[in-house]
N, CA, C and O atoms as a CHARMM CRD file, in Angstrom:
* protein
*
  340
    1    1 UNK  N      2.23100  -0.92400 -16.99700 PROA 1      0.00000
    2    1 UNK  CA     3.25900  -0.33700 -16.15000 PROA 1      0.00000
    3    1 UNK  C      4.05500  -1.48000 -15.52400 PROA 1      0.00000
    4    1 UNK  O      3.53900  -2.54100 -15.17300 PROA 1      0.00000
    5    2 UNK  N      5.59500  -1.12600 -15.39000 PROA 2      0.00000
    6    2 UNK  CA     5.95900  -2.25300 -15.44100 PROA 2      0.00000
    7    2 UNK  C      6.32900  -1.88100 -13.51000 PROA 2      0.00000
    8    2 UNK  O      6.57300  -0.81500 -12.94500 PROA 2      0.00000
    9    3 UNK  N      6.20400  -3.43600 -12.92700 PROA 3      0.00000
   10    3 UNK  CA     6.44600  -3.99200 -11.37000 PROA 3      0.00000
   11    3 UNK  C      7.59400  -2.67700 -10.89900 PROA 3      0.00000
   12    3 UNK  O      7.35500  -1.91500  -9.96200 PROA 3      0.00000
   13    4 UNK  N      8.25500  -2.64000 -11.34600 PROA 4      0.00000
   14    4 UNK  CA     9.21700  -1.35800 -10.61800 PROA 4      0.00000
   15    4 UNK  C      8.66200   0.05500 -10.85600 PROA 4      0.00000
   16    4 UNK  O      9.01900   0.94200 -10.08100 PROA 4      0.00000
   17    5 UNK  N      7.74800   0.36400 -11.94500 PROA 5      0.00000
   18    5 UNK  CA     7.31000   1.76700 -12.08700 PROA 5      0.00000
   19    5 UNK  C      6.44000   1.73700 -11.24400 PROA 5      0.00000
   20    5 UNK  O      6.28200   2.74900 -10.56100 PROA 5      0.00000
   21    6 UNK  N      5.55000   0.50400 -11.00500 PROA 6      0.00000
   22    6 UNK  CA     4.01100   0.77300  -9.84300 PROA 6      0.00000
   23    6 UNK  C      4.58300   0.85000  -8.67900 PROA 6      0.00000
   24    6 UNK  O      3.83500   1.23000  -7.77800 PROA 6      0.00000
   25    7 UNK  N      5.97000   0.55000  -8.31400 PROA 7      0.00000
   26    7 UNK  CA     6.43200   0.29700  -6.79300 PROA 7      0.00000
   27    7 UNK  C      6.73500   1.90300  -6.78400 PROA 7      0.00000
   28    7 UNK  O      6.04500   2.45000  -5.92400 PROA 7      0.00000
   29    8 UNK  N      7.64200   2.88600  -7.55700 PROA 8      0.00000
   30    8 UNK  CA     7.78600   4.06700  -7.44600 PROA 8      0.00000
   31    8 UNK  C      6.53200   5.08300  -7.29900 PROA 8      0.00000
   32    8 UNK  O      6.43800   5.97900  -6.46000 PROA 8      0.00000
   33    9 UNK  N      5.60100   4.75100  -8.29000 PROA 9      0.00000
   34    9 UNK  CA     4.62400   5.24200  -7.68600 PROA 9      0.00000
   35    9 UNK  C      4.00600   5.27600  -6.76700 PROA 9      0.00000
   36    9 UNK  O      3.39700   6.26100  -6.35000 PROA 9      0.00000
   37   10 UNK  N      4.05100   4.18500  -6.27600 PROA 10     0.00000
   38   10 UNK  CA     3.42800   3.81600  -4.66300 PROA 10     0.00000
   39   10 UNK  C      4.13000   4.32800  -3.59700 PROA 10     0.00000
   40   10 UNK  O      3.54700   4.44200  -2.51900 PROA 10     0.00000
   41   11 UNK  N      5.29900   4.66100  -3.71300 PROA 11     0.00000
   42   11 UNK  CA     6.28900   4.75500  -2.82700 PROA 11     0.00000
   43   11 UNK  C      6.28100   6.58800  -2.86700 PROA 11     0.00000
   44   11 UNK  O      6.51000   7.30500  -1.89300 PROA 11     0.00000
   45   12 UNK  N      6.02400   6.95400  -3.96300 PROA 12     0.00000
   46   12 UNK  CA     5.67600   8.31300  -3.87600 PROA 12     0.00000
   47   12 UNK  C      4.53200   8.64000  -3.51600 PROA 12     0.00000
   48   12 UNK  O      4.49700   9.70000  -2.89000 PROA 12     0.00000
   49   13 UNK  N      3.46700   8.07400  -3.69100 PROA 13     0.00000
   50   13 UNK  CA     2.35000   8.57600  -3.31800 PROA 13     0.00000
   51   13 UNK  C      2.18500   8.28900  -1.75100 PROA 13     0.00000
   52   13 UNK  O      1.44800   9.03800  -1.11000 PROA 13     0.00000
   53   14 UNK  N      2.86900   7.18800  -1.08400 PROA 14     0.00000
   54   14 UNK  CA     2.99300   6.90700   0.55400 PROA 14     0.00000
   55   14 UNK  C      3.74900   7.82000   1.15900 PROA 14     0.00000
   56   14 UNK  O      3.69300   7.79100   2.38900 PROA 14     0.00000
   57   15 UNK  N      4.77000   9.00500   0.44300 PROA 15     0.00000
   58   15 UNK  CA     5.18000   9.74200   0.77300 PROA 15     0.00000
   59   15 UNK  C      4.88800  11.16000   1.15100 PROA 15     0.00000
   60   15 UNK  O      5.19200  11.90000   2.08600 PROA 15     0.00000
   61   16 UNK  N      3.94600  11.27600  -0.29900 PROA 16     0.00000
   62   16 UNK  CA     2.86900  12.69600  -0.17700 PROA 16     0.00000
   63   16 UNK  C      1.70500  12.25200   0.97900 PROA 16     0.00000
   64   16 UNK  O      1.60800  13.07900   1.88600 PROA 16     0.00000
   65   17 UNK  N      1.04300  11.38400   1.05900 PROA 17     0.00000
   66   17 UNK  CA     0.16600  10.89900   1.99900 PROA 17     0.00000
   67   17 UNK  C      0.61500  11.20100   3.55900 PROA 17     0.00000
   68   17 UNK  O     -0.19900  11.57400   4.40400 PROA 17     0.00000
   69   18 UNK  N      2.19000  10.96500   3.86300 PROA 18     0.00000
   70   18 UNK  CA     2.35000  10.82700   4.85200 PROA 18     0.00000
   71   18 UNK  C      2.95600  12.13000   5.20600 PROA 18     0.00000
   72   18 UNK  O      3.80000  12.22100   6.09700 PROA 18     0.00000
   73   19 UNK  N      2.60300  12.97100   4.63000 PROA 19     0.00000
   74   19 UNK  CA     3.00700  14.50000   4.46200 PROA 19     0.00000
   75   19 UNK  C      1.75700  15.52000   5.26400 PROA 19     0.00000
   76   19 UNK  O      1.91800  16.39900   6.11000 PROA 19     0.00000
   77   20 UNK  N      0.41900  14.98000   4.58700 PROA 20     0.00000
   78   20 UNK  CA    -0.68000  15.40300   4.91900 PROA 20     0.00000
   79   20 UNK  C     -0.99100  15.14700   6.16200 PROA 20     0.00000
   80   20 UNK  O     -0.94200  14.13600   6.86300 PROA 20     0.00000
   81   21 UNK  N     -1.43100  16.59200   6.37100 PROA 21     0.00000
   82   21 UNK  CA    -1.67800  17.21900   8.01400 PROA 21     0.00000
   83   21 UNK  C     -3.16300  16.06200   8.50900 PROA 21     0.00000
   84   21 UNK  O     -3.22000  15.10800   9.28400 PROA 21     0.00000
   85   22 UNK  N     -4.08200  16.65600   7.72400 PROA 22     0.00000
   86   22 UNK  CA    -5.32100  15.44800   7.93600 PROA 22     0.00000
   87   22 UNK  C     -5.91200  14.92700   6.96200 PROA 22     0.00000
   88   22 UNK  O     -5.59800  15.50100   5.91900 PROA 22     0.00000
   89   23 UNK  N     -6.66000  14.06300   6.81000 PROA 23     0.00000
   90   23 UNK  CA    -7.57700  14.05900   5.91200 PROA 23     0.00000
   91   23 UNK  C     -6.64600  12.81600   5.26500 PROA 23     0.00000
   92   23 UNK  O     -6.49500  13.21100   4.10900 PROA 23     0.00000
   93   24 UNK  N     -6.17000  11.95100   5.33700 PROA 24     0.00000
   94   24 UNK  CA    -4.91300  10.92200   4.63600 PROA 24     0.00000
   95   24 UNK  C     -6.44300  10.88800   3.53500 PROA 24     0.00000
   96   24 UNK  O     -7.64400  11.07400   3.73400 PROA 24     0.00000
   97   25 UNK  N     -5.51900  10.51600   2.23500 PROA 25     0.00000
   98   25 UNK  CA    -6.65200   9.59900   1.48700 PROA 25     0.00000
   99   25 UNK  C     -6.09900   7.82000   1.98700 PROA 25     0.00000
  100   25 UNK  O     -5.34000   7.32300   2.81900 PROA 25     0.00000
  101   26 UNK  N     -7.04600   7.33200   0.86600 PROA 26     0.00000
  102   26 UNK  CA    -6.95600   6.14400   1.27800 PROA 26     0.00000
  103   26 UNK  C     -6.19500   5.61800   0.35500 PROA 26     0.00000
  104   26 UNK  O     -5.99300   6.36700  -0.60200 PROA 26     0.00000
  105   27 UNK  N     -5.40900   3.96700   0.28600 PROA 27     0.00000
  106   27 UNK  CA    -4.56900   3.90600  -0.51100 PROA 27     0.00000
  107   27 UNK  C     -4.72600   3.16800  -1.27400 PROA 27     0.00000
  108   27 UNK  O     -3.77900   2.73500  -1.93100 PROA 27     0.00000
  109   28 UNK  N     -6.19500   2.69100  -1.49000 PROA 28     0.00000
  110   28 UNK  CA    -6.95700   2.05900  -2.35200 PROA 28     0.00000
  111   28 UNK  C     -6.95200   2.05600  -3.65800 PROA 28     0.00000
  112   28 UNK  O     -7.76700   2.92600  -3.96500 PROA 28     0.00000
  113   29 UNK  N     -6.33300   1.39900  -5.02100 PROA 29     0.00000
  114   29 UNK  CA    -6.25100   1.65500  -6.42700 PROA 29     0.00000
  115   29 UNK  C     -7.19300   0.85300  -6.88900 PROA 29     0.00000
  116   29 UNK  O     -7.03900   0.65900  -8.09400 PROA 29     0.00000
  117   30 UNK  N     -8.18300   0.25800  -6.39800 PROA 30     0.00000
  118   30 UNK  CA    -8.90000  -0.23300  -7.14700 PROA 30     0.00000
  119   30 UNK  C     -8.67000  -1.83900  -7.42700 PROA 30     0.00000
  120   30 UNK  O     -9.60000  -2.44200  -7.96300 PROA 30     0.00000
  121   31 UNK  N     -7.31900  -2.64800  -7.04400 PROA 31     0.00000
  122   31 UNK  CA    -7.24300  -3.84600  -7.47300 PROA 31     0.00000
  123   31 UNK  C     -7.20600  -4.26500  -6.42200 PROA 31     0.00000
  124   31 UNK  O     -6.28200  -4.07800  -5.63000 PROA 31     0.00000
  125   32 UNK  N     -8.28500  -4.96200  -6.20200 PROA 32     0.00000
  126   32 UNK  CA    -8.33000  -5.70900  -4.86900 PROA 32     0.00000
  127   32 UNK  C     -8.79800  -7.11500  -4.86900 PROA 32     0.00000
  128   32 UNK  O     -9.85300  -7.73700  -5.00000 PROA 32     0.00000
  129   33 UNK  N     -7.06600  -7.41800  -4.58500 PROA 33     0.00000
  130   33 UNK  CA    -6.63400  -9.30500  -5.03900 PROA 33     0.00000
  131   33 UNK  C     -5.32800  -9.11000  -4.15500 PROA 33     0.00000
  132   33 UNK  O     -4.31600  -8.45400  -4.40300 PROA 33     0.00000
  133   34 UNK  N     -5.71500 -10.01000  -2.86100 PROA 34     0.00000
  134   34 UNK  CA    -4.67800 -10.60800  -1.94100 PROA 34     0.00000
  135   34 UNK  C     -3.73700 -11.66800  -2.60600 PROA 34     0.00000
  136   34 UNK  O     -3.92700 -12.62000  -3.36300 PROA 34     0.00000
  137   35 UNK  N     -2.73000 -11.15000  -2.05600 PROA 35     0.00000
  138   35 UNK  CA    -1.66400 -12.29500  -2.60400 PROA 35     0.00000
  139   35 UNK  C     -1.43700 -13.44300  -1.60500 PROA 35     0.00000
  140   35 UNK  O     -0.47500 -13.18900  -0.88000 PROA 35     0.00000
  141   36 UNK  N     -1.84000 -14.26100  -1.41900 PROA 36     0.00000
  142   36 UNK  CA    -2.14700 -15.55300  -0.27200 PROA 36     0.00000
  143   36 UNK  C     -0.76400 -15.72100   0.20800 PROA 36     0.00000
  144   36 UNK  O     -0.67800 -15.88200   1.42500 PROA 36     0.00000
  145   37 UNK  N      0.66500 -15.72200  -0.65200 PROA 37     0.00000
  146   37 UNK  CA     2.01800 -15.76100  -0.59400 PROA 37     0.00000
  147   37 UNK  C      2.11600 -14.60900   0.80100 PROA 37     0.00000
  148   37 UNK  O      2.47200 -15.10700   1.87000 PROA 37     0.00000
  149   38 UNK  N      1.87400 -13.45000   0.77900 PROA 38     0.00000
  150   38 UNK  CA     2.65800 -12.56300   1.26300 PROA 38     0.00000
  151   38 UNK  C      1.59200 -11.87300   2.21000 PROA 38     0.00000
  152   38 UNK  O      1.79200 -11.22000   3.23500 PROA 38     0.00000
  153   39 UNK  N      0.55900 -12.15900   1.66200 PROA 39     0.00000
  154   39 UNK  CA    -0.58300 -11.12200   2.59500 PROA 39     0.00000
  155   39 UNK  C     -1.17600 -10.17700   2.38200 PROA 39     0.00000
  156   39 UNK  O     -2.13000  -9.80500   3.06500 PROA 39     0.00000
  157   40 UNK  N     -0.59300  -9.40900   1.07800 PROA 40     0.00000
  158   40 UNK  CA    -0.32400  -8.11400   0.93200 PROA 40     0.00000
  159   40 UNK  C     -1.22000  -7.84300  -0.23200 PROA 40     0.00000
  160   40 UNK  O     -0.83900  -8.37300  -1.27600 PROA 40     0.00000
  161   41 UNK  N     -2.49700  -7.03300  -0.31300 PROA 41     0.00000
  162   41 UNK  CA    -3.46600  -6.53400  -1.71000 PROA 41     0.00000
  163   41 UNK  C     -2.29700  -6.06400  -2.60300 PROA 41     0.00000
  164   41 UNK  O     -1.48200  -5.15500  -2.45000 PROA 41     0.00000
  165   42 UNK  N     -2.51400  -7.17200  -3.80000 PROA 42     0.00000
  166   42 UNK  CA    -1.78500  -6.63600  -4.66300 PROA 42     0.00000
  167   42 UNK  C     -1.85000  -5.33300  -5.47400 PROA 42     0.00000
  168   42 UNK  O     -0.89900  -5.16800  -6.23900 PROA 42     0.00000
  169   43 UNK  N     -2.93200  -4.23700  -5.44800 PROA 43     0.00000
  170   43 UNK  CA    -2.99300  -3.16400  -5.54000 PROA 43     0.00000
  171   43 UNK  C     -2.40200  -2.32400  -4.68500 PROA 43     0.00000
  172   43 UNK  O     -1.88200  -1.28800  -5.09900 PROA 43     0.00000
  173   44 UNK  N     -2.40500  -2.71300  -3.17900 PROA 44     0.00000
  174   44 UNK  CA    -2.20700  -0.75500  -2.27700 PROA 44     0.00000
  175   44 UNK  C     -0.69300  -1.61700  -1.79100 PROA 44     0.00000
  176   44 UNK  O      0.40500  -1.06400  -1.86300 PROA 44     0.00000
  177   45 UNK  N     -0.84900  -2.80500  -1.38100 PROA 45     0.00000
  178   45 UNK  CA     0.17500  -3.91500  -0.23800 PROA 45     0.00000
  179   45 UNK  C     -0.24000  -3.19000   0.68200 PROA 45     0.00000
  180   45 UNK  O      0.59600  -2.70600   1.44600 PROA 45     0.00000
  181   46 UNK  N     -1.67500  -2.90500   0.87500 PROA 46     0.00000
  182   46 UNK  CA    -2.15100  -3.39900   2.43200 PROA 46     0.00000
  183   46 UNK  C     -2.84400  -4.92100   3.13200 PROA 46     0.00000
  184   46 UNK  O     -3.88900  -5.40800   2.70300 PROA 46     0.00000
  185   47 UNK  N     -2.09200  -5.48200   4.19100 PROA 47     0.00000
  186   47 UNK  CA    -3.07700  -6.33600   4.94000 PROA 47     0.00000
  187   47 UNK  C     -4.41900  -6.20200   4.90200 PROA 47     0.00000
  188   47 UNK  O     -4.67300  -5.00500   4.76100 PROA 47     0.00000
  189   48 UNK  N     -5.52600  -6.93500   4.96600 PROA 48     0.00000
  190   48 UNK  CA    -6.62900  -7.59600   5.29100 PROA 48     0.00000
  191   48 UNK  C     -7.05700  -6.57900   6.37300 PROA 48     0.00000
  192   48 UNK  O     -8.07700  -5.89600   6.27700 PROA 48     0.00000
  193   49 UNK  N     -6.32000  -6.54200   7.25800 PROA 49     0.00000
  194   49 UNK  CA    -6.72500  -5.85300   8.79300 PROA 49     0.00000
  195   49 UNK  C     -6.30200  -4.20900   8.36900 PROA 49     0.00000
  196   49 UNK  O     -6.94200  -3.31900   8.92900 PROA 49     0.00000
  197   50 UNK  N     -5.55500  -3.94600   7.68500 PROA 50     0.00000
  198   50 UNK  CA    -5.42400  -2.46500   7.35600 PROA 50     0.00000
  199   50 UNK  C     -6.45500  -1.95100   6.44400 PROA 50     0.00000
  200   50 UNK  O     -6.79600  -0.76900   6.40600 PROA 50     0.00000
  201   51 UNK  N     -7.13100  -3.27000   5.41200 PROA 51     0.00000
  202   51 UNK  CA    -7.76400  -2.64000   4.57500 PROA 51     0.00000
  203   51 UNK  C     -9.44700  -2.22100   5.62600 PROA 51     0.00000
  204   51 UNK  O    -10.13400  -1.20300   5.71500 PROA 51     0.00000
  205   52 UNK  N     -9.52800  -3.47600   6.18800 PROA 52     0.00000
  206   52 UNK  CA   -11.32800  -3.34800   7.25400 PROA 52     0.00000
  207   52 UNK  C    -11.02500  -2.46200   8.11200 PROA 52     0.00000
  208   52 UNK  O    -12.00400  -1.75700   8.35400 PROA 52     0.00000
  209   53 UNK  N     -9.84800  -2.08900   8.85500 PROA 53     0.00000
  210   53 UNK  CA    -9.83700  -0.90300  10.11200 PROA 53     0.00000
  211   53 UNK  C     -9.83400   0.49100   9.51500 PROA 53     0.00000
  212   53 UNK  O    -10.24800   1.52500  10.03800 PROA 53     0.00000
  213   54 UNK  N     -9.30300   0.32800   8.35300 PROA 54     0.00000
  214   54 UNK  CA    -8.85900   1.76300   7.38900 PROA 54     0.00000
  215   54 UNK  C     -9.90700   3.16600   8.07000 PROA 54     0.00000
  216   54 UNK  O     -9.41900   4.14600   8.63400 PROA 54     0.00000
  217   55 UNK  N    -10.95700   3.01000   7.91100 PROA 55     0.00000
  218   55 UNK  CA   -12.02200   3.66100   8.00000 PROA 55     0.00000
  219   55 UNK  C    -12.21100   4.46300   9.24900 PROA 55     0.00000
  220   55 UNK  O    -12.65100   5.60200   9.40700 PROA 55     0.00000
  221   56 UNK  N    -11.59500   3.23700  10.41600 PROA 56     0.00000
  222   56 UNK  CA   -11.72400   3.70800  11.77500 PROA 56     0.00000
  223   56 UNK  C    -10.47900   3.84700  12.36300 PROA 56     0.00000
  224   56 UNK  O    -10.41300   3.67900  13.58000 PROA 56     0.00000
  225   57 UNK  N     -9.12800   4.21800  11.52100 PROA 57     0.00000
  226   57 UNK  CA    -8.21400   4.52500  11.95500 PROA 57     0.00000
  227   57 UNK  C     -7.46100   6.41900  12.51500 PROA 57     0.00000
  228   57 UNK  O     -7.21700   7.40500  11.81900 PROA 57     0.00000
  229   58 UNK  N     -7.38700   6.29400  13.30700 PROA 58     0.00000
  230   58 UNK  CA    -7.04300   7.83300  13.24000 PROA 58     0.00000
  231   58 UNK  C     -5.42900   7.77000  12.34000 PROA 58     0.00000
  232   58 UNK  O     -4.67300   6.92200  11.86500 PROA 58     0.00000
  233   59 UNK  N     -5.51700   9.14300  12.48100 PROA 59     0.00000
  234   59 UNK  CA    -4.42300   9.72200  11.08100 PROA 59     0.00000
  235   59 UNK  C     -3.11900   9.76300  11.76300 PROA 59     0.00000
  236   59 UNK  O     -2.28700  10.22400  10.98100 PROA 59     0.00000
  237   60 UNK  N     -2.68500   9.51400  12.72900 PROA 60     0.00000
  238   60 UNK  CA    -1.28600   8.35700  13.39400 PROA 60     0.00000
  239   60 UNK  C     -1.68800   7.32800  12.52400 PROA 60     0.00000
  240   60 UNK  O     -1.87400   7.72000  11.37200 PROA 60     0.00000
  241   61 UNK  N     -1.87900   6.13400  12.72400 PROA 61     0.00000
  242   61 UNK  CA    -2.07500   4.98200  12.49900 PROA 61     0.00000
  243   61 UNK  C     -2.39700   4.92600  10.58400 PROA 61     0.00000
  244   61 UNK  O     -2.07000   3.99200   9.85100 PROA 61     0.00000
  245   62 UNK  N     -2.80200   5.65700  10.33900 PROA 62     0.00000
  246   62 UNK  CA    -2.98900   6.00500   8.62100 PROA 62     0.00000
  247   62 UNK  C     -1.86800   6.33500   8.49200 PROA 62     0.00000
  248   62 UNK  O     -1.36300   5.53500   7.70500 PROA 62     0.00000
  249   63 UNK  N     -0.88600   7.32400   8.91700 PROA 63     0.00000
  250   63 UNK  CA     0.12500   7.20600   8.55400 PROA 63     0.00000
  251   63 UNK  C      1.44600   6.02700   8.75100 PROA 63     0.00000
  252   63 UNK  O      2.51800   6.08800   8.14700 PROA 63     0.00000
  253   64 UNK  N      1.07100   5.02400   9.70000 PROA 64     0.00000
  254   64 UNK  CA     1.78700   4.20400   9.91000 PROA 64     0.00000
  255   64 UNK  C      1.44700   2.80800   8.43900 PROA 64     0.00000
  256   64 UNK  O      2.20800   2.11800   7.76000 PROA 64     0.00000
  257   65 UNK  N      0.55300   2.89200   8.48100 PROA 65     0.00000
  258   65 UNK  CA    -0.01800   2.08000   7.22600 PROA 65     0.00000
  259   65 UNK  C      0.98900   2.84800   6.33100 PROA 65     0.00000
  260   65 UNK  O      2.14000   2.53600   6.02500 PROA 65     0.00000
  261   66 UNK  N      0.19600   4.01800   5.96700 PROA 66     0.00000
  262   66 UNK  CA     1.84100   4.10200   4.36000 PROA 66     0.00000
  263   66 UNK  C      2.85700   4.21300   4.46900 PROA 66     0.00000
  264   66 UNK  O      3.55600   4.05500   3.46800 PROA 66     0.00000
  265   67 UNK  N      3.48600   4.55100   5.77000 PROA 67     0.00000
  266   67 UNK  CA     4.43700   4.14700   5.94300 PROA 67     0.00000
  267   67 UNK  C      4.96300   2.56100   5.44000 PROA 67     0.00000
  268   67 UNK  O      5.93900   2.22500   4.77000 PROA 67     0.00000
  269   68 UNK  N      4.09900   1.93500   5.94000 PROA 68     0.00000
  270   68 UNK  CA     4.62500   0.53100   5.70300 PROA 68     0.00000
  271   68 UNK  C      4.29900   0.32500   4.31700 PROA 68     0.00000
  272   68 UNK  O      5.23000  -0.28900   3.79600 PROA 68     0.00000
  273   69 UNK  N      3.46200   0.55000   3.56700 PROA 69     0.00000
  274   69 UNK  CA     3.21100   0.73900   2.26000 PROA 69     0.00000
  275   69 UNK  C      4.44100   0.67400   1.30200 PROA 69     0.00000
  276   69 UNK  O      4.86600  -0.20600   0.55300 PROA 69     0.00000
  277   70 UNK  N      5.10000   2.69200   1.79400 PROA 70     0.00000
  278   70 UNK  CA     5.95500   2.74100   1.34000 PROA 70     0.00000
  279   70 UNK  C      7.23400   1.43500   1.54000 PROA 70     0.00000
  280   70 UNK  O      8.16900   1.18200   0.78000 PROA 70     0.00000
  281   71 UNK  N      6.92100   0.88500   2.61300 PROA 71     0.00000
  282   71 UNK  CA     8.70300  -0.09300   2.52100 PROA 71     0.00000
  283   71 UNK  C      7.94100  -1.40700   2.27400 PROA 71     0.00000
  284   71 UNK  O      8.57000  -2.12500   3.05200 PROA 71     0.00000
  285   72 UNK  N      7.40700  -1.87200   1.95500 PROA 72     0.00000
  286   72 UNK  CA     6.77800  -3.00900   0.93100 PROA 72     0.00000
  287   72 UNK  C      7.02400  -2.55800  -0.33200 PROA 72     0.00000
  288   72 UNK  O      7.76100  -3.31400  -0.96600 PROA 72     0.00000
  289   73 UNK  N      6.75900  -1.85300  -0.75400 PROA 73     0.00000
  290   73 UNK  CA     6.93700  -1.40600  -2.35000 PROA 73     0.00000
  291   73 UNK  C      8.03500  -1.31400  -2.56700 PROA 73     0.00000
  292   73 UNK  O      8.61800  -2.12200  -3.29000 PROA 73     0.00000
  293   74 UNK  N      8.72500  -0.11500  -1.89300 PROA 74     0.00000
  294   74 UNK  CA    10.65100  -0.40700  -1.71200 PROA 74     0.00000
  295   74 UNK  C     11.76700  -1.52700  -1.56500 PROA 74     0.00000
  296   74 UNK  O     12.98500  -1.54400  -1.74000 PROA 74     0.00000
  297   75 UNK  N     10.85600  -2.41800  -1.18200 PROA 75     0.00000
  298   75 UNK  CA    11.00400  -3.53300  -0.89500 PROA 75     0.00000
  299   75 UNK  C     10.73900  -4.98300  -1.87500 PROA 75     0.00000
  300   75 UNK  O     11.21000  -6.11900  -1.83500 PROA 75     0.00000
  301   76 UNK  N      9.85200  -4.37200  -2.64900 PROA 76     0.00000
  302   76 UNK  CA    10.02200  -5.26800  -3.88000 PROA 76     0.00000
  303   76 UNK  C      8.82300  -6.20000  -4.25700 PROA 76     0.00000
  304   76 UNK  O      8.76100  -6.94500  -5.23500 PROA 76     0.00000
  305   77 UNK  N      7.66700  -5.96300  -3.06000 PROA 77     0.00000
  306   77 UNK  CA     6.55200  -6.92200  -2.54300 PROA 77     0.00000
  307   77 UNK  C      5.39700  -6.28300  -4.14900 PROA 77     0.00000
  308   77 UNK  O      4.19600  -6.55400  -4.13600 PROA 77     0.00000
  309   78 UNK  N      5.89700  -5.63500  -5.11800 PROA 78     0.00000
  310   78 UNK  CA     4.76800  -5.94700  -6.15000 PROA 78     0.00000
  311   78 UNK  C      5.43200  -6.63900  -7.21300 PROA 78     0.00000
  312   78 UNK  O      4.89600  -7.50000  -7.91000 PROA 78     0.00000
  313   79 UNK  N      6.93000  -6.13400  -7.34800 PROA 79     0.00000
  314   79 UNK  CA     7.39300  -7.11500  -8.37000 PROA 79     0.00000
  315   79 UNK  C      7.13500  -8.28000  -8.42100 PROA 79     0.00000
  316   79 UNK  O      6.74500  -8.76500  -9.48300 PROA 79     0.00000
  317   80 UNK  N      7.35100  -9.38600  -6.77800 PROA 80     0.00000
  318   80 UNK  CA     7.07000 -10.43100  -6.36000 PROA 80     0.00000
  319   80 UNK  C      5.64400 -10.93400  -6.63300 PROA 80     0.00000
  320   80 UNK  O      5.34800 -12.10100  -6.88700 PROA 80     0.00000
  321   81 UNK  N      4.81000  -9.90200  -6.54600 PROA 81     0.00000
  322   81 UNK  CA     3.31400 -10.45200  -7.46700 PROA 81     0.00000
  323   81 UNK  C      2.75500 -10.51900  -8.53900 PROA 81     0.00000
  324   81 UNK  O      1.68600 -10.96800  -8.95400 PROA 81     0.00000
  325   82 UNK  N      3.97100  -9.80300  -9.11500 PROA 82     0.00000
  326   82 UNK  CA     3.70400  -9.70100 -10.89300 PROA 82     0.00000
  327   82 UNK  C      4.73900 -10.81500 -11.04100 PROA 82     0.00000
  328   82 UNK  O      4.87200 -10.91700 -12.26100 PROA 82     0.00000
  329   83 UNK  N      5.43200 -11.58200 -10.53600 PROA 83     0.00000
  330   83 UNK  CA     5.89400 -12.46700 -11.18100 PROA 83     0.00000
  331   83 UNK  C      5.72500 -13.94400 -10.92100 PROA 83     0.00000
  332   83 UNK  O      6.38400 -14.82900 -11.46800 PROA 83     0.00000
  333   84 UNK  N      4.46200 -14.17000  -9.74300 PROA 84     0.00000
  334   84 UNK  CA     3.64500 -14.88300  -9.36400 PROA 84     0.00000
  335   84 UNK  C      2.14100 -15.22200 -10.98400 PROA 84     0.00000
  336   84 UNK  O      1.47500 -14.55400 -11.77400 PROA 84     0.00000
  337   85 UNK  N      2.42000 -16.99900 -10.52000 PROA 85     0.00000
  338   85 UNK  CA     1.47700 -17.67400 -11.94600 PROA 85     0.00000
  339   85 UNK  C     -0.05900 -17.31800 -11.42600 PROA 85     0.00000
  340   85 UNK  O     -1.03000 -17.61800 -12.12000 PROA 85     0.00000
């Protein structure tokens, strides 16, 4: 999948997420590899501190995460790691 199709997906799925009344899932895909450049898990583009609090966040604050999700991805922050050596 190419860097702009995973950003749409992400950007849709931070959208349905942030739709949901409770219960957020998590935004975890499974690739979990920080990009030292930017900060950002190159799977979800969550921080370090979003990924360890995740658990104990209430569902304000879960939604503020995909929120930001969504505008990292919109933003271009996976292309930038797929085109990282």
């Amino acid at each position: 999948m190419s860097a702009t199709a995973a950003a749409g997906t992400l950007v849709a799925r931070a959208r349905r997420a942030q739709r949901q009344l409770r219960e957020l899932p998590s935004p975890c895909v499974s690739i979990c590899r920080m990009d030292a450049a930017n900060g950002f898990c190159a799977g979800c583009l969550r921080t370090i501190d979003e990924i360890a609090g995740w658990s104990r966040m209430a569902d304000t604050d879960k939604r503020s995460v995909w929120r930001a999700i969504e505008l990292r991805a919109a933003a271009g922050f996976l292309a930038t790691q797929e085109a990282a050596p």
